[in-house]
N, C-alpha and C positions, 0 to 999 in steps of 0.2 A: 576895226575898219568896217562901217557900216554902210557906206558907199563905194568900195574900192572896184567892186562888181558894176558898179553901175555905167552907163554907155558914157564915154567924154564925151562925144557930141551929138544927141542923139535925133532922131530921123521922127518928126513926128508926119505918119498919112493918116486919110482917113480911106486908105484903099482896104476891101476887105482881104484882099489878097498878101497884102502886105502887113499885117495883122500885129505882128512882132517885130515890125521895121525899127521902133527903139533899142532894139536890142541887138543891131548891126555893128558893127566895127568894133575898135577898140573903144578895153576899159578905163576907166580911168587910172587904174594902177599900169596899165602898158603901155597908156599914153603919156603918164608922167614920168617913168622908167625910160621910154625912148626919148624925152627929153634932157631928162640927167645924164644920160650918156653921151647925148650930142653933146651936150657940155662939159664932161669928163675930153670925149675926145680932141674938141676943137681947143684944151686948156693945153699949156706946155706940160701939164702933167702929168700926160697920158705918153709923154714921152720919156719916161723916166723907169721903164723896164719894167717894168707892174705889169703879171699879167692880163693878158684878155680877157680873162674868166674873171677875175678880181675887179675888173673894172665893170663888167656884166651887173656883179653881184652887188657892188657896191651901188649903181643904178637904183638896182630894184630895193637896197635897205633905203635911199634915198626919197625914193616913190612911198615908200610904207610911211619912213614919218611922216612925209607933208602931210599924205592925206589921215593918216593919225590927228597931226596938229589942227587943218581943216575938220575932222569930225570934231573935235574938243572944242572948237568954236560953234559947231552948231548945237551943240549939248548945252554951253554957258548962256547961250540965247533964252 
């Protein structure tokens, strides 16, 4: 994962103060993790006694391959 670190949305200034402002918020692995679990939750299959942790985890294996699959396309380029 050679971008999973990297900012999802990132902040570009040219303040000198704010130096490292790219480097704010969520990565793109937390940002794609908090999306697959919106989607584990809001699915009926999140009603189906599966722990919370299981569903946690399963997020973030979710979040690993996109952005796996997303690196392998930038590689084949």
């Amino acid at each position: 994962m050679c971008n999973a670190n990297e900012p999802a949305m990132p902040v570009l200034t040219q303040s000198p103060s704010l130096q490292n402002a790219a480097s704010l918020g969520l990565t793109k692995r937390e940002y794609f993790a908090g999306l697959a679990l919106q989607g584990i939750i809001a699915n009926c299959y999140y009603q189906s006694g599966i722990s919370r942790e299981s569903h946690i985890k399963e997020s973030v294996v979710l979040a690993d391959l996109l952005i796996a699959e997303l690196d392998k396309g930038k590689e084949e380029k």
